[in-house]
C-alpha positions as a Markdown table, in Angstrom:
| # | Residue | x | y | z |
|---|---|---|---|---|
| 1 | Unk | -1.2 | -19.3 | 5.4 |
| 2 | Unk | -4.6 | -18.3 | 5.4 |
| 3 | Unk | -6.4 | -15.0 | 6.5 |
| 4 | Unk | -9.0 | -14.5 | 8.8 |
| 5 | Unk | -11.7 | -11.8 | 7.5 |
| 6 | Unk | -13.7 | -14.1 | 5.2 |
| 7 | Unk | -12.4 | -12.9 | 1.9 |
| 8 | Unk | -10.7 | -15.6 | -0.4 |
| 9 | Unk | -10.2 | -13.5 | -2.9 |
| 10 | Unk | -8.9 | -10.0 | -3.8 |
| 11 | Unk | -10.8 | -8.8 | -6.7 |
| 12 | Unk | -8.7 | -6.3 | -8.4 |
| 13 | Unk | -9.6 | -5.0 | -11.9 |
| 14 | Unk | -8.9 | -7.6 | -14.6 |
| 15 | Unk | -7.2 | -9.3 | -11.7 |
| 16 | Unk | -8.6 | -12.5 | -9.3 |
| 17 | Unk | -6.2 | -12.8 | -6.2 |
| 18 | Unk | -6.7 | -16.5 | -3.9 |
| 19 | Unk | -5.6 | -15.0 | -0.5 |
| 20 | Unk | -3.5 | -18.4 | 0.6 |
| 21 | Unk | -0.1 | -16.6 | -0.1 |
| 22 | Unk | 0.9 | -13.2 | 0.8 |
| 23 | Unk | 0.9 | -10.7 | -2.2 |
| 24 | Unk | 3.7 | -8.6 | -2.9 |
| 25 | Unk | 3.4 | -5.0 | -4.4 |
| 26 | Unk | 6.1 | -3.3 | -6.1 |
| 27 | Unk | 6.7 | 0.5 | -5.3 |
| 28 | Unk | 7.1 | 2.6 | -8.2 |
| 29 | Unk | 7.8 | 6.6 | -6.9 |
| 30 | Unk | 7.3 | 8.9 | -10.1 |
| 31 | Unk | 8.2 | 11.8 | -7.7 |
| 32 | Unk | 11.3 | 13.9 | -7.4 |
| 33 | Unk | 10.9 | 14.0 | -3.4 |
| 34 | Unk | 10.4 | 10.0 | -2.2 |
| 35 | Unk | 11.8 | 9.6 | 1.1 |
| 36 | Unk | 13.6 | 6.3 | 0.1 |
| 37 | Unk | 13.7 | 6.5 | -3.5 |
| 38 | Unk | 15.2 | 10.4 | -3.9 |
| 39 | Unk | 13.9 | 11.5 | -7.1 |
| 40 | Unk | 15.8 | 8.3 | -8.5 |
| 41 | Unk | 12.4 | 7.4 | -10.8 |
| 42 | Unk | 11.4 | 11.0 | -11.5 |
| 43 | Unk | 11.1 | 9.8 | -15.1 |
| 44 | Unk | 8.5 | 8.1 | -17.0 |
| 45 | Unk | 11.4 | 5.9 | -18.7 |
| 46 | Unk | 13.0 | 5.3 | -15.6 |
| 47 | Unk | 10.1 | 4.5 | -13.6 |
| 48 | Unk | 8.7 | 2.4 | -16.3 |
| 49 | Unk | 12.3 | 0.5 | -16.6 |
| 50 | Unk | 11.6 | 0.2 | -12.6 |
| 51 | Unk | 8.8 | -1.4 | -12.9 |
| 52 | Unk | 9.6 | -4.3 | -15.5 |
| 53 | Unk | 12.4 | -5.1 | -13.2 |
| 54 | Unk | 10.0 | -5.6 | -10.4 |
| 55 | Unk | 7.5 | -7.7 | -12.1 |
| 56 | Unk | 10.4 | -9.9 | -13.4 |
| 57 | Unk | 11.4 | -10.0 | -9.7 |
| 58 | Unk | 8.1 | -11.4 | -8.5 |
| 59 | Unk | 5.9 | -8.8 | -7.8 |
| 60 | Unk | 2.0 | -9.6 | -7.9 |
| 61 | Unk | 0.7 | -5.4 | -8.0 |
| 62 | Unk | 2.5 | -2.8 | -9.3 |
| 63 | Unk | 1.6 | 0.2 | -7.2 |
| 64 | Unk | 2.5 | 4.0 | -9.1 |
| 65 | Unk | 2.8 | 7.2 | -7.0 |
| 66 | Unk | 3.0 | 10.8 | -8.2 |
| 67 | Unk | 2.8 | 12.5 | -5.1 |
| 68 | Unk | 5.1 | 12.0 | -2.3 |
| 69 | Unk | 3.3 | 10.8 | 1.3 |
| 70 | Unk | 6.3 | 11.1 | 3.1 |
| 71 | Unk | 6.2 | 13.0 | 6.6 |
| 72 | Unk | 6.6 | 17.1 | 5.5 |
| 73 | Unk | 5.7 | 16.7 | 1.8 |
| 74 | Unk | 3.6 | 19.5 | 0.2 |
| 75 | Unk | 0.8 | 18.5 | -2.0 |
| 76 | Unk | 1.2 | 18.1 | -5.6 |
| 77 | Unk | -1.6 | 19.2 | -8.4 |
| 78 | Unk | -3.4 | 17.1 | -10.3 |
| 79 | Unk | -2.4 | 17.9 | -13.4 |
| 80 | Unk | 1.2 | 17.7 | -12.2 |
| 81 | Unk | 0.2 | 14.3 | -10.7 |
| 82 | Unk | -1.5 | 12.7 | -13.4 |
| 83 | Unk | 1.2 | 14.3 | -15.7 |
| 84 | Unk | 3.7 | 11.9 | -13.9 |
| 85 | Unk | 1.0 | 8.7 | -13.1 |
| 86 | Unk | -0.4 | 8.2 | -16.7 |
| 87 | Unk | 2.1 | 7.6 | -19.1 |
| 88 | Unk | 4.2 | 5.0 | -16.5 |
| 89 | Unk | 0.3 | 3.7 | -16.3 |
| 90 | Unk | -0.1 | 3.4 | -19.8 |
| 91 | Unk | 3.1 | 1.8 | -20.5 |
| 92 | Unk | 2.6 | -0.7 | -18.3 |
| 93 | Unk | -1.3 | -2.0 | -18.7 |
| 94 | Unk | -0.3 | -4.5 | -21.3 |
| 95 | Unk | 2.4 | -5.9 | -19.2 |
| 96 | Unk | 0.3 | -9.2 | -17.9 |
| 97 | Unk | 0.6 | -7.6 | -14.1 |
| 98 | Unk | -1.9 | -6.0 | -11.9 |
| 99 | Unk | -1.5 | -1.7 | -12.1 |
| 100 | Unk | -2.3 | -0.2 | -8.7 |
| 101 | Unk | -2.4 | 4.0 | -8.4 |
| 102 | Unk | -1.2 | 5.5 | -4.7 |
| 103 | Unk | -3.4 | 9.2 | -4.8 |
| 104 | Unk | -6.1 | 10.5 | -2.7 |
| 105 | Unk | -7.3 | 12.6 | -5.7 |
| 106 | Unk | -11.2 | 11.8 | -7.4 |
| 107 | Unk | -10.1 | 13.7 | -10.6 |
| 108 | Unk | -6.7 | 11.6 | -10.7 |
| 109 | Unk | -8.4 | 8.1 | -9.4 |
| 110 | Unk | -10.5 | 8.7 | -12.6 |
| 111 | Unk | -8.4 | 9.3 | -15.0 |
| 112 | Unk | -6.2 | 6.4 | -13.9 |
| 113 | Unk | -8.5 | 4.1 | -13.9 |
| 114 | Unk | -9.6 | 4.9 | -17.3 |
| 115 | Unk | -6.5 | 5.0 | -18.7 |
| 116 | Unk | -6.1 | 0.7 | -17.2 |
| 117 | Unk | -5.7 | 0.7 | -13.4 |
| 118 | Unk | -6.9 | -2.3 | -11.4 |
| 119 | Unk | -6.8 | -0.4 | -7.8 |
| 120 | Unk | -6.3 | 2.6 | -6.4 |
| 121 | Unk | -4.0 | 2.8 | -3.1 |
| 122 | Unk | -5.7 | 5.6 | -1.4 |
| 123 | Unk | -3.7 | 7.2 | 2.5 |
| 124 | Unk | -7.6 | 9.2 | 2.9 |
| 125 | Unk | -9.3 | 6.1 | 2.9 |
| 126 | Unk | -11.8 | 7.5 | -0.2 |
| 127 | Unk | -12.7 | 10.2 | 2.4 |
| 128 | Unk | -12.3 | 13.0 | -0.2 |
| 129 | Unk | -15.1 | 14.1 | -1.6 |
| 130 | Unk | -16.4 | 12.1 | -5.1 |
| 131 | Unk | -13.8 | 9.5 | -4.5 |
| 132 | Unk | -16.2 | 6.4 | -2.9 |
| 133 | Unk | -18.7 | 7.4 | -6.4 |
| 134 | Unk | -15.3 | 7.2 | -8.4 |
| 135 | Unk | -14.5 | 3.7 | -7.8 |
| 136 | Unk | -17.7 | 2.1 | -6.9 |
| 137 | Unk | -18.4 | 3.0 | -10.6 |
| 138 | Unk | -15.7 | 1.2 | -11.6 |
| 139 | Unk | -14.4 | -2.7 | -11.1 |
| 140 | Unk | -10.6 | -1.7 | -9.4 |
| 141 | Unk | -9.8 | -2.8 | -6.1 |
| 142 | Unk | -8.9 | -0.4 | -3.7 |
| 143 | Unk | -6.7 | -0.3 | -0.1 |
| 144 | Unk | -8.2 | 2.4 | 2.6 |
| 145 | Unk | -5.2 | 3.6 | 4.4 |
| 146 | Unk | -5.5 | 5.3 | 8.3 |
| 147 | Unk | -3.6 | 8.5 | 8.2 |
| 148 | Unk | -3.9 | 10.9 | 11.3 |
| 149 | Unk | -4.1 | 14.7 | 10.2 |
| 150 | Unk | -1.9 | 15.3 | 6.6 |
| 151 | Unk | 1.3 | 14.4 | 5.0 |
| 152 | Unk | 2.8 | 17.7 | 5.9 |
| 153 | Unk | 2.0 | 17.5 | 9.7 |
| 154 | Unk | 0.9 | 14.0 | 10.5 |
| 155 | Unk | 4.5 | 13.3 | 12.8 |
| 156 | Unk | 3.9 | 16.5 | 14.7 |
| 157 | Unk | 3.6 | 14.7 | 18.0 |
| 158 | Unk | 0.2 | 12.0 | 17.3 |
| 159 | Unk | -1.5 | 11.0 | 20.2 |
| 160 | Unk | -3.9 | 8.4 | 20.3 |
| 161 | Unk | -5.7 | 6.8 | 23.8 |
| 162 | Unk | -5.7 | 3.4 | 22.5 |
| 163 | Unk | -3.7 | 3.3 | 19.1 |
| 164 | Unk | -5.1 | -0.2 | 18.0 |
| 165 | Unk | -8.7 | 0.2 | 18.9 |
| 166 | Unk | -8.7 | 3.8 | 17.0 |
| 167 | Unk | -7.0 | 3.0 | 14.0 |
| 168 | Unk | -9.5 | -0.2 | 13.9 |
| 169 | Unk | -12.7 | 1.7 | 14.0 |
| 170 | Unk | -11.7 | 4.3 | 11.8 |
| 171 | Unk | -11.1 | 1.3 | 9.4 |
| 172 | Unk | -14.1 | -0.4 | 9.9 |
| 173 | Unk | -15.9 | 3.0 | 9.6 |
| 174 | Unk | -14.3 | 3.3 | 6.2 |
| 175 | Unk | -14.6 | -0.3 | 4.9 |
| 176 | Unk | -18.4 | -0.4 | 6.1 |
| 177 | Unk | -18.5 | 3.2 | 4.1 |
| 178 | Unk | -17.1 | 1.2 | 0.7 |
| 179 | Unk | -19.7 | -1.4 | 1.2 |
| 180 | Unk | -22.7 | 0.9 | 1.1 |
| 181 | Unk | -21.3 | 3.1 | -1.7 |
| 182 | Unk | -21.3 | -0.1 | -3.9 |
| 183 | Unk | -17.7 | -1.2 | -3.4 |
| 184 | Unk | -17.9 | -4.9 | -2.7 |
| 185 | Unk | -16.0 | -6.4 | 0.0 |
| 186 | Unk | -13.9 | -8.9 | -2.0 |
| 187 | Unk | -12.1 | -5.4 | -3.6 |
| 188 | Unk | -11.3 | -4.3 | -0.3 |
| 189 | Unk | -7.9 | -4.1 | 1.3 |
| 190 | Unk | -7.2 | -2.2 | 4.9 |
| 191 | Unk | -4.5 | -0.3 | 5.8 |
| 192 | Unk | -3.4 | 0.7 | 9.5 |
| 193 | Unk | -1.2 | 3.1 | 7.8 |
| 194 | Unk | 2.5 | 2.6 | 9.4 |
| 195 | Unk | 4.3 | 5.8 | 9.9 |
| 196 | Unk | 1.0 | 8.3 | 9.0 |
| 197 | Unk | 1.0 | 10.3 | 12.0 |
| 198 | Unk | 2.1 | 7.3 | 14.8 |
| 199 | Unk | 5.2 | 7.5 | 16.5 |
| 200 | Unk | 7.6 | 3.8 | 17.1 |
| 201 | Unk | 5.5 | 3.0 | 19.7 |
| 202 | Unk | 2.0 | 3.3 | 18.0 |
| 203 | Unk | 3.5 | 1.3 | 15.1 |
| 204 | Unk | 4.8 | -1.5 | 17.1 |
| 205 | Unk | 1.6 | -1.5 | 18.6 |
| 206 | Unk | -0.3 | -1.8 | 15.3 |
| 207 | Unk | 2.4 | -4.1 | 13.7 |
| 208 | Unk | 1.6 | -6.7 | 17.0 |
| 209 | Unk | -2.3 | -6.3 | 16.7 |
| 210 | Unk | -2.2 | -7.9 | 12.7 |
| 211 | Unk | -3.5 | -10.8 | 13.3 |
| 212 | Unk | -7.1 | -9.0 | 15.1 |
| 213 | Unk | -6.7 | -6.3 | 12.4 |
| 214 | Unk | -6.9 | -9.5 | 9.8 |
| 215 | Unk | -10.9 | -9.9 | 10.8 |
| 216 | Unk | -11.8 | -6.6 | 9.9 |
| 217 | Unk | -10.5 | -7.3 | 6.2 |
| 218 | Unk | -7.5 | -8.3 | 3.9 |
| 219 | Unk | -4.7 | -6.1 | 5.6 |
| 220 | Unk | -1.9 | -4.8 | 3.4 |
| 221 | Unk | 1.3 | -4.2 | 5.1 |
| 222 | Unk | 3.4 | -0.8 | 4.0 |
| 223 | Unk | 6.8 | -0.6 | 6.3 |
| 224 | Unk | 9.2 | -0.7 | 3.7 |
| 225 | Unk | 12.5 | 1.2 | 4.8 |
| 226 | Unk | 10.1 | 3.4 | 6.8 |
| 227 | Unk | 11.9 | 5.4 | 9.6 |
| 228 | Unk | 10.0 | 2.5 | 12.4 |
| 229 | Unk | 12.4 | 0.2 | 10.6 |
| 230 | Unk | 15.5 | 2.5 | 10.7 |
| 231 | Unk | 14.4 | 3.2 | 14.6 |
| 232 | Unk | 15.0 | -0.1 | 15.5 |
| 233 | Unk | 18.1 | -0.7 | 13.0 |
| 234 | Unk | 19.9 | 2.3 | 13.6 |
| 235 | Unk | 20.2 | 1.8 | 9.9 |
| 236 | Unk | 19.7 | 5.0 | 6.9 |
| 237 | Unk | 17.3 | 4.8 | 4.6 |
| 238 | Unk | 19.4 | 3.1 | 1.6 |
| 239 | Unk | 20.3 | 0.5 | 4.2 |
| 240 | Unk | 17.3 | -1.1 | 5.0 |
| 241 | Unk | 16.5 | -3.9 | 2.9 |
| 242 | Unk | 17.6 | -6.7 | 5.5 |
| 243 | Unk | 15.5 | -5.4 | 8.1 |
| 244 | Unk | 12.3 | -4.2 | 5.9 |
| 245 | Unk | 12.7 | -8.1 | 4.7 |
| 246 | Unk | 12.6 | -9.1 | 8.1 |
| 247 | Unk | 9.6 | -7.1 | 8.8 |
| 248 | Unk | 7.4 | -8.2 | 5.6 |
| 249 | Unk | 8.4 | -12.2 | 6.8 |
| 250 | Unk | 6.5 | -10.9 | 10.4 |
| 251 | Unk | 3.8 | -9.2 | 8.9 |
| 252 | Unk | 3.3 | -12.9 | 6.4 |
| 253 | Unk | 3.5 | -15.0 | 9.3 |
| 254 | Unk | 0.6 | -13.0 | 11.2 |
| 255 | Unk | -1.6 | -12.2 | 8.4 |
| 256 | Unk | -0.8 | -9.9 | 5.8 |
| 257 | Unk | -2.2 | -10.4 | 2.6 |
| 258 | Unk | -0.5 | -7.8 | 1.0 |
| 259 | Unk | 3.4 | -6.6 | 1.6 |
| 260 | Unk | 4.1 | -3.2 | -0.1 |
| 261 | Unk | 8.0 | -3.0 | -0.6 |
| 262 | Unk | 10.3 | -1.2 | -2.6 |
| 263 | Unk | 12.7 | -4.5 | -2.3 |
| 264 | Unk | 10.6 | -7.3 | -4.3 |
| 265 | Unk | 13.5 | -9.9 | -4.9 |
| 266 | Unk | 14.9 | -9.7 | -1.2 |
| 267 | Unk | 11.2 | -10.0 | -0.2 |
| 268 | Unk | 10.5 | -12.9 | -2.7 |
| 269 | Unk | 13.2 | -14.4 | -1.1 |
| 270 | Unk | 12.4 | -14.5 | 2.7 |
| 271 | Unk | 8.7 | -15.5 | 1.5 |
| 272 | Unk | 10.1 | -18.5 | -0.1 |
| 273 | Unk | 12.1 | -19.3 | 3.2 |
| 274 | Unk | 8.9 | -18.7 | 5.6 |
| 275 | Unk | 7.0 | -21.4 | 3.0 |
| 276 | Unk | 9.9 | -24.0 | 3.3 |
| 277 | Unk | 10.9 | -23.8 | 6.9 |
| 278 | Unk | 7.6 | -22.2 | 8.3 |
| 279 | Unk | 5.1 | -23.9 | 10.8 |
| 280 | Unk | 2.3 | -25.9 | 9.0 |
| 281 | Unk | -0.9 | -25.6 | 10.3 |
């Protein structure tokens, strides 16, 4: 598999990705209010515990949230957030795996990277103010993420005229943004942001347009036991893993360079299936 915006590389941190395999980031929810994961890491010893199972499972990134994204979640402070982030960060930084950080916070992007991140995971695309400074001064990767309006209303009926040809000029927008600020392109992931204010039919829609999306750069692919996925299942949340699989083998075979998944070994799995049986080019 290869991928079609000119990187062959991901440059993350103390990290050097080749793009001719699919990477696959762990999810690691130090929040008491995670829409799949229910408070069930809310520990630093749990979440850390987590995370060593998921590296031994396969995973390439690690990626460390403190403040729940999911559709009606208030915000979270940044002390409260960094209170939650840093010590699972810390932990982990000697662990011979790359560390990613999911906040749209400066002050928190800061203090993670100091304390050993390799990329920040950001859903406002390093929109807020200070954040492009923040990590063009530093050597992390980073993945800008399209969100419509806010965690707390972003499902309250979205509307888009053309859902694909938005979300990809907001993206180029923002990745042309990076670029200037000092942020070179080979640390650059995209994001069409599955679930952040689209309904099923706006993510289907993106999900089908991957392989276009691809040119713009490195796309990383974040549908893990999202409701799009329990839509089409009829499945709940803690049933999922079969069809979020099945979802993050599609999104490999058109392009992804990056799956995000809560379920690494299942994952690890189908990706060794898709390499055996798969077309060759």
């Amino acid at each position: 598999m290869s991928f079609d915006a000119g990187a062959s590389f991901f440059r993350c941190g103390r990290f050097r990705f080749p793009l001719d395999r699919p990477l696959v980031m762990g999810i690691v929810n130090v929040t008491p209010d995670s829409f799949s994961d229910g408070g069930r890491l809310d520990s630093s010893e749990r979440a850390i515990e987590h995370a060593l199972r998921l590296r031994e499972e396969g995973a390439d990134i690690l990626d460390i949230g403190g403040e729940s994204t999911r559709p009606g979640a208030s915000p979270v402070d940044e002390q409260r957030e960094m209170a939650r982030v840093l010590p699972v960060l810390e932990a982990l930084r000697d662990q011979g795996i790359a560390l990613s950080v999911d906040t749209m916070k400066p002050v928190v992007m800061r203090a993670a990277i100091a304390a050993g991140a390799d990329m920040i995971n950001d859903v406002r695309a390093l929109e807020s103010p200070g954040a492009l400074d923040v990590v063009a001064a530093s050597d992390c990767g980073v993945c800008l993420m399209h969100m419509r309006g806010s965690p707390r209303t972003m499902q309250s009926e979205p509307v888009y005229d053309d859902v694909v040809v938005e979300v990809a000029a907001y993206l180029r927008a923002r990745r042309d943004a990076a670029i200037a600020a000092g942020i070179a392109a080979e640390r650059l992931l995209i994001d069409p942001g599955f679930g952040f204010g689209k309904t099923l039919s706006h993510n289907i829609g993106l999900f089908r347009a991957l392989p276009w999306m691809s040119r713009l750069a490195p796309v990383l692919i974040g549908v893990s036991r999202k409701s799009m996925i329990g839509a089409i299942t009829g499945r709940a949340v803690d049933r999922r893993e079969v069809g979020s699989a099945a979802a993050a083998l599609l999104a490999a075979a058109r392009g992804a360079a990056v799956l995000r998944v809560h379920d690494v070994a299942a994952t690890m799995d189908a990706l060794k299936i898709l390499e055996a049986l798969g077309d060759r080019e």
